[in-house]
VEXSE-636111 format. One record per residue (C-alpha): z negated, y, x negated. Coordinates in steps of 0.25 Angstrom, whole numbers, plus 2048, in hexadecimal, padded with zeros to 3 digits. Layout:
N
ZYX
...
This chain:
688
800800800
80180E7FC
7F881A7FF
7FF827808
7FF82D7FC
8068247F3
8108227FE
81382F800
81A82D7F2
8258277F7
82582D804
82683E802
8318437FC
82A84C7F4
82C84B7E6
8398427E9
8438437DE
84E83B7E6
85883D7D8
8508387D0
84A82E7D9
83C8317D4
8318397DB
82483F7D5
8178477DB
8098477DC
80183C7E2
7F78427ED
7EE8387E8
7DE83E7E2
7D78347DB
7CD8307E7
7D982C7EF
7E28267E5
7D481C7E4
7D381C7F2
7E28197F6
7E280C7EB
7D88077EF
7DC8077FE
7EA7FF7F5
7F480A7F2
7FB8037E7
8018117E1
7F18147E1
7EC8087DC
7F68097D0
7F28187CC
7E18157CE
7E38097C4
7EA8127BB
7E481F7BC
7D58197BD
7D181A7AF
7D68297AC
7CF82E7B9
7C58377B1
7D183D7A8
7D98417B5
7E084F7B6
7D88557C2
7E38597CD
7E48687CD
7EA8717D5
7F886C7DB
7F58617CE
7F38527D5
7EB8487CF
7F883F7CF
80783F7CF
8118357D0
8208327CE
8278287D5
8368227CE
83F81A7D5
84A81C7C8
84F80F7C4
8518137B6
8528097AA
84580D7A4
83E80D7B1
8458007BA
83B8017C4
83680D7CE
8278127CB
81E81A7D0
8148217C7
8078287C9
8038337BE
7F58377BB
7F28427AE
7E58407AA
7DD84B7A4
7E384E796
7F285379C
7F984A793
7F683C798
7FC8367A6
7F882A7AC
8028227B5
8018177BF
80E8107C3
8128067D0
8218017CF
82A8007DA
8347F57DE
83D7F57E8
8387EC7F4
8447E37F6
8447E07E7
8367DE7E6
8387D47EF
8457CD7EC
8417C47E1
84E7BD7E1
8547CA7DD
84F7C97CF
8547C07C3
8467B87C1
8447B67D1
8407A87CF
8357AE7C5
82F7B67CF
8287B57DC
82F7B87EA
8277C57ED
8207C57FC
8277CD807
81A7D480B
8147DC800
8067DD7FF
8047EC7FE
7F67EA7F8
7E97DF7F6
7DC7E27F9
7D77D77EC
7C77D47ED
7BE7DB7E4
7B97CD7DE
7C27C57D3
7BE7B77D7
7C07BB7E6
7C57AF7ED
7D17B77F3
7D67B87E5
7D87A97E3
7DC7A67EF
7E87AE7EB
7E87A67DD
7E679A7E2
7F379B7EC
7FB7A07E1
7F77927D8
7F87897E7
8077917E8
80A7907DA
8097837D9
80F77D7E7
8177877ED
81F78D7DE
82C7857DB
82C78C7CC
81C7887CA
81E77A7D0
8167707C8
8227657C9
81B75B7BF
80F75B7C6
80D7507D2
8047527DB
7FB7467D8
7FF7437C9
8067497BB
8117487B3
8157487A6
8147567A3
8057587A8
7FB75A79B
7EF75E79E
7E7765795
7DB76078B
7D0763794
7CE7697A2
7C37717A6
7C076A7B5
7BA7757BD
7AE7737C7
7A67817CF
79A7817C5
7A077A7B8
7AC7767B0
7AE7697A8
7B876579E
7C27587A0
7CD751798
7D87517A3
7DF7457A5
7EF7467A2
7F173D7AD
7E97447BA
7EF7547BD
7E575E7BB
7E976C7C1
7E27787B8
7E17857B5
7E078B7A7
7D97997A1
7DE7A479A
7D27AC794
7CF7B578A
7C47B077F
7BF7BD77B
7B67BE76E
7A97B8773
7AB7A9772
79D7A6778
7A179E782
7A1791788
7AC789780
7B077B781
7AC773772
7AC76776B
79D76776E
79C76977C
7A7762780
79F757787
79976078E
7A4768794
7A9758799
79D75479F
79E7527AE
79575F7B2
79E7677A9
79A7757A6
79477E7AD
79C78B7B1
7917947AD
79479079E
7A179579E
7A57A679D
7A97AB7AA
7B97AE7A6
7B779D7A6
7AE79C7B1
7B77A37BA
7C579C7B4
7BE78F7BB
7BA7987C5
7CB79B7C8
7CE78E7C5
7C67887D1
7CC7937DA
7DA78F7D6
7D77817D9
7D877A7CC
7CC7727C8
7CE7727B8
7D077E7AF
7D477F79F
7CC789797
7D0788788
7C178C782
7BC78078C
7C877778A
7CB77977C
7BF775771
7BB78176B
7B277C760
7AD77175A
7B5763753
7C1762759
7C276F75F
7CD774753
7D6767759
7D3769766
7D8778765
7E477375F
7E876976A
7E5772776
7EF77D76F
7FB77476F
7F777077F
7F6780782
80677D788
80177278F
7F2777795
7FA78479A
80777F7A0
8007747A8
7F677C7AE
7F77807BB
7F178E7B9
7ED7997AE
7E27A27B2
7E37B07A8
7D47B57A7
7D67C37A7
7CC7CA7A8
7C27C779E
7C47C778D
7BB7BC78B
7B77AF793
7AA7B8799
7B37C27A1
7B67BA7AC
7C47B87B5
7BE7C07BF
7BE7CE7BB
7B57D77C5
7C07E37CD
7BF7F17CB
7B77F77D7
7C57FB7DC
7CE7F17D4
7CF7E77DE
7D47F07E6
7DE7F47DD
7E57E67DC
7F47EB7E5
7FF7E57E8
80E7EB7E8
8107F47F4
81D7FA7FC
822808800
82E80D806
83381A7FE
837825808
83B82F803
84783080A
856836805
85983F7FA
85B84C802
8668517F9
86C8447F6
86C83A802
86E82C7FB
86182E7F2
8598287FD
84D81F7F9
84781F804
84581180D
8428097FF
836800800
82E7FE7F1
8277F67EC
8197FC7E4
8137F47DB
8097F67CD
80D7EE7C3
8007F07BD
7F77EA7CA
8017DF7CD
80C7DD7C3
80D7D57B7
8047DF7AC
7F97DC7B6
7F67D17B1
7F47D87A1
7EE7E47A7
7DC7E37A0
7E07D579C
7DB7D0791
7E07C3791
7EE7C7790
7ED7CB782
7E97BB77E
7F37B4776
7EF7A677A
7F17AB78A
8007AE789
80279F788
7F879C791
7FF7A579D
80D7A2799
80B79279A
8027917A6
80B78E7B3
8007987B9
7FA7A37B5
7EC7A97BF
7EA7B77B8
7DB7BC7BC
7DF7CA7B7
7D77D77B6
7DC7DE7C4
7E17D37CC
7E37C27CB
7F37BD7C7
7FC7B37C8
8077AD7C1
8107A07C2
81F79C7C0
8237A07CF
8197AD7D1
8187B37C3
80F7BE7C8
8077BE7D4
7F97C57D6
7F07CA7E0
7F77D97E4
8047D07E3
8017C27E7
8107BE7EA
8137C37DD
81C7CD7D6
82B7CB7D2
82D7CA7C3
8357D77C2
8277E07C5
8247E27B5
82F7E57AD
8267E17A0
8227D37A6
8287C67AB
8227BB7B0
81E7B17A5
8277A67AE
8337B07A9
82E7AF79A
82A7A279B
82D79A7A5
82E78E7A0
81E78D79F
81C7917AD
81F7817B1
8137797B0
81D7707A8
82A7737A1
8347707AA
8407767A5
84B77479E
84C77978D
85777F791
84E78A798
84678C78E
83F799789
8497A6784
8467AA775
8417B8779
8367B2784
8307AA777
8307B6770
8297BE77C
81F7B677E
81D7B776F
81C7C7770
8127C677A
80A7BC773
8087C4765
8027CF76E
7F87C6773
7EA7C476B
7E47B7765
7D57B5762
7D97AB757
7E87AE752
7E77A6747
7E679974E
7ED79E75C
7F77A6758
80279A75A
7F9791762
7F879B76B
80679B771
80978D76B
80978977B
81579277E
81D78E772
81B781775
82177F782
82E78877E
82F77F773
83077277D
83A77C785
84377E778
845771777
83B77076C
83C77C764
83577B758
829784757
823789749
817792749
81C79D754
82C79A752
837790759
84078A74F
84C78E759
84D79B756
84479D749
84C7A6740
8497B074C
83C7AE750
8377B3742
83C7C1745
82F7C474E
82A7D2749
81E7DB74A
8247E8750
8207F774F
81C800759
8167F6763
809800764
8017F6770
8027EA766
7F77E475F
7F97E574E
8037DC74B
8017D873C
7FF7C9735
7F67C1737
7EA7C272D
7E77B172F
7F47A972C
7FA7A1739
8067A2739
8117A472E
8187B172C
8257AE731
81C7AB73F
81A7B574B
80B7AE74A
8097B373B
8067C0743
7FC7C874C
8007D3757
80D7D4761
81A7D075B
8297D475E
8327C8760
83E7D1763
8467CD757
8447C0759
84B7BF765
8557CB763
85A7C3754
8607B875F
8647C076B
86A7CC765
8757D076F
8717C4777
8777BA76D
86F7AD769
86C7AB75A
87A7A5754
87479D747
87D7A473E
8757B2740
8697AA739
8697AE72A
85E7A4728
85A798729
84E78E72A
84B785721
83E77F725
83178472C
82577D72A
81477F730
80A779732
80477873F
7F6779741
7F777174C
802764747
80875F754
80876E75B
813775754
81178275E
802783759
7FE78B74C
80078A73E
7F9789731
80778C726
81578F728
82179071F
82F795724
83B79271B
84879B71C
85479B715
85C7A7717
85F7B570E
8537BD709
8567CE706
84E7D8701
8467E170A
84F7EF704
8567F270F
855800717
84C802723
850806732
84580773D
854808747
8517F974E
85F7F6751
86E7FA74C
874800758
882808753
888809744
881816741
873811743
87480A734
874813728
87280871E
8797FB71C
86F7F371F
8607F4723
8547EE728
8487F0734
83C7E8730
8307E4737
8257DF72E
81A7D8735
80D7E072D
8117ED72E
80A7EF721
8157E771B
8207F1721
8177FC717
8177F570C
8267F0709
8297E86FF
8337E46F7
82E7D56F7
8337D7705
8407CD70A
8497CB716
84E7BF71B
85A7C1726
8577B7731
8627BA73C
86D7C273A
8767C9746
8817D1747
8807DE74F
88B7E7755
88A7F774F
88F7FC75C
898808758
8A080474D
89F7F3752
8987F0744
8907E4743
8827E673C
8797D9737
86D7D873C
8637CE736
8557CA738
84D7C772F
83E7C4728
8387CD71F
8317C4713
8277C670A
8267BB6FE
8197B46FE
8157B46EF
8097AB6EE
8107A06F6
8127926F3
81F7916F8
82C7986F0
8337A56F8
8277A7702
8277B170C
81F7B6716
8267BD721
8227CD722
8297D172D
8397D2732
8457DA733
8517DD738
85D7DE72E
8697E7731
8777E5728
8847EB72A
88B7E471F
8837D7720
8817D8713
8717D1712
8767C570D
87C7CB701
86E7D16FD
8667C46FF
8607B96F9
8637AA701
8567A3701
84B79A706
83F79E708
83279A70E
82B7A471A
81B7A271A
């Protein structure tokens, strides 16, 4: 719904600029009845109260003829701006500073005509009836709020074509059941700790969770195992809430067993070490055969809970999208520009859209949990404003928009069955052929180096080893070695740390060795995989294996884990052969060559060095060797320029092994005349 206020914004004509399509004013609104009108579920005024809340003491004070609030409405469809807004503007105190909040617009019968779009089978069909605002209780464990949950598991699993569990019978398994190590079975007052039998189907949930810093908690180990198997189990009281409220979930769901990892997994004690190591080479397995994820949130710690208490007036902030018909009726001078009789669809992206979920979350920056959310068929979000849900058939559903929203609402976002569909199946029931894109590897890689780890050193490949494992099987087997596929290795060593990136983490070396340096792994902080991808789809042309300038000779590791090649490692040694020049070339920060006169030398070099302090202190110990090499059209004159990719070298000096060299950082090489060859050395050399 909307307040008389906020609909007067698309009624009057004031303020109208019909040739522009755009119309700007000031909102009628005081503070006292921009409270009032969200909390009665005035979407437009739910969004601003959520933004303007915590700069409320350094607001302008209106003044004469000066309103508190202004807004500007645009229903341009211009290439930066794809999508019709409305803004609301408040300038705080210092004169400078404005702060906005933003509801999109979507024209009704596309909001509602998923088969309009190219990835309709990835999206939900949208009810006819919006809901123009929920009225969400004020408690986070309300029964209402799992009922909702629990229709969306019941649906999801009997009435979802793309979800259908096809292996599963309803009285017995198949060959592609495994169920994990242990299962926690779940009564009202305790939990106790079973070896499930591969024979007897066991549905389950499983728990995403931060770990925080304070591991004082109750944790399964070698010496209380007994205990945790002894028919009276454990008491619930024992455990810290986040857990005590997972089960809490769990049971509302229906499922009568639970996977912790801290109460499944042997934290300490003999065996422990083993016991890790086995249950990270099942983290494909444990997650794709459960039936759903629950993402904790809300807490940074296992004491914080699922069930985060609402703000006074939070829960009443929790909206759906809403509609409104644009009247403002026909240009007066030209007739045509009439946008009157339109109905739009409102809807903020922050409240019910796909960055939701991030939104206060600390879970979302755990590296272990991408894996966890991209290879569960189900994922339950508990999140900070309001309760989720994804699955393969309804990739985002919560309680303002319980049907669902279609795929296209976030620009940045698509659902994970989009990215990663292949995992969305409880089993892999599709083809190799299928398979996973290049560049969707590489995207989930530049959103897991953003994440943190509280053990890098051991986790940095374990972590993900889930994920590469199945696209492995869906390759046909393609060979994994310590973050890299053999099919396309020459460029999956081009990853590189990028400037300017001024949100990322410090991106720098690891200071612990765990992974060499010709490894992704070897490093800390978010990583650009763009050359990568861009060395074998430039001008959408596949890799043709003359455009290698390298080759491989052998790559040898050893694995810390010897039948889980997608685990971590404890050496590494890359053997190239290819054609080794010396780093003397002249510099360009230009990032790509578009016409003749953009090149003032013959030949030059853009280099990306993985430790900026390497980039400071240049060396001439430095080398390059060419990896990939393309030929690129000089568009005025019809020129072909070589452009290579390459690795920046350092010789190791105190090695055991002949030409040693530790990779540095990488570069892309530009020659007119391709005349590297002719300045280079052909050798073989090892990469550590």
């Amino acid at each position: 719904m909307l307040c008389a206020a906020c609909n007067t914004i698309f009624t009057e004509t004031d303020g109208v600029d019909y040739k522009k399509r755009r119309k700007h004013g000031s909102h009628p609104a005081t503070w006292a009845s921009l409270v009032l009108a969200a909390n009665k579920g005035c979407l437009i005024c739910i969004s601003a109260y959520r933004v303007f809340l915590p700069y409320k003491p350094r607001f302008v004070p209106p003044g004469k003829g000066k309103p508190l609030f202004t807004y500007l409405l645009d229903f341009r469809r211009a290439q930066y701006n794809p999508k019709p807004y409305l803004r609301i503007f408040c300038r705080c105190i210092s004169g400078i500073e404005v702060v906005r909040a933003e509801v999109k617009l979507f024209p009704y019968d596309m909001f509602l005509s998923m088969k309009q779009l190219p990835r309709d089978r990835l999206v939900t069909s949208f009810c006819s009836e919006l809901k123009s605002s929920v009225d969400p209780p004020e408690s986070r464990n309300d029964a209402m709020l799992f009922v909702l949950a629990k229709d969306w598991l019941t649906d999801c699993l009997y009435a979802h074509e793309e979800c259908h569990n096809h292996h599963i019978e309803q009285n017995g398994v198949t060959e592609s059941w495994r169920p994990p190590k242990r299962l926690l079975e779940l009564k009202d007052d305790s939990v106790r700790l079973i070896t499930p039998s591969p024979t007897q189907f066991r549905m389950f949930a499983t728990l995403s969770h931060c770990w925080g810093t304070d591991s004082n908690f109750l944790q399964l180990t070698t010496g209380n195992l007994d205990e945790f198997r002894q028919d009276r189990g454990i008491p619930l009281s024992k455990l810290p809430l986040t857990f005590r409220e997972a089960v809490d979930i769990t049971l509302r769901l229906g499922l009568e067993y639970l996977w912790i990892d801290s109460l499944c997994i042997l934290q300490s004690g003999p065996g422990s070490h083993e016991d890790w190591l086995s249950h990270t080479s099942d983290m494909a397995s444990i997650y794709s055969n459960c039936t759903v994820n629950i993402h904790a949130h809300n807490s940074a710690s296992p004491f914080g809970g699922c069930y985060s208490a609402r703000h006074s007036t939070q829960h009443r902030l929790v909206v759906g999208p809403t509609t409104v018909e644009c009247t403002w009726g026909p240009d007066p001078v030209v007739n045509s520009r009439n946008m009157s009789g339109k109905t739009w669809v409102l809807l903020n992206k922050d409240i019910s859209g796909p960055k939701a979920i991030k939104s206060a979350s600390k879970l979302s920056s755990r590296g272990w949990v991408l894996q966890e959310w991209l290879l569960s068929p189900r994922v339950l979000h508990i999140g900070t404003d309001q309760m989720f849900w994804e699955c393969r058939e309804l990739p985002f559903a919560s309680e303002s928009t319980p049907d669902g929203l279609p795929a296209y609402i976030e620009e940045n976002w698509m659902p994970k069955a989009f990215i990663f569909g292949p995992l969305l199946g409880r089993y892999l029931e599709f083809s190799v052929e299928a398979g996973i894109k290049e560049d969707n590897w590489y995207m989930i890689l530049k959103d897991y180096t953003r994440r943190n780890l509280t053990f890098p050193e051991k986790d940095k490949l374990a972590a993900i080893g889930g994920i590469a494992q199945i696209i492995s099987t869906l390759r046909g087997g393609d060979i994994y070695t310590a973050g890299l596929f053999r099919s396309r290795f020459l460029s999956a060593l081009l990853w590189a740390v990028h400037s300017g990136h001024y949100q990322d983490p410090l991106v720098c070396p690891a200071t612990v060795w765990r992974a060499p340096s010709w490894s992704w792994a070897s490093m800390d902080g978010a990583l650009s995989f763009s050359n990568c991808v861009e060395s074998t789809t430039m001008e959408f042309l596949q890799l043709d294996p003359h455009d290698e300038v390298a080759t491989i000779e052998d790559i040898s590791v050893d694995l810390i884990h010897p039948s889980y090649p997608w685990g971590g490692v404890t050496s590494g040694c890359l053997r190239l052969r290819g054609h080794l020049l010396p780093f003397d070339l002249p510099t360009r920060e230009r990032r790509c060559v578009d016409t003749a006169h953009c090149i003032e030398a013959k030949e030059w070099i853009k280099y990306y060095f993985d430790d900026p302090q390497w980039e400071d202190d240049l060396t001439d110990t430095y080398r390059i060797m060419p990896l990939i090499s393309r030929w690129y059209p000089v568009e005025e004159d019809g020129d072909l320029v070589s452009r290579c990719w390459g690795l920046i070298l350092q010789p190791i000096s105190n090695s055991s092994k002949p030409r040693s060299f530790r990779r540095v950082g990488i570069c892309r090489y530009y020659d007119l005349e391709y005349d590297w060859k002719n300045r280079s050395t052909e050798m073989a050399i090892d990469v550590l």
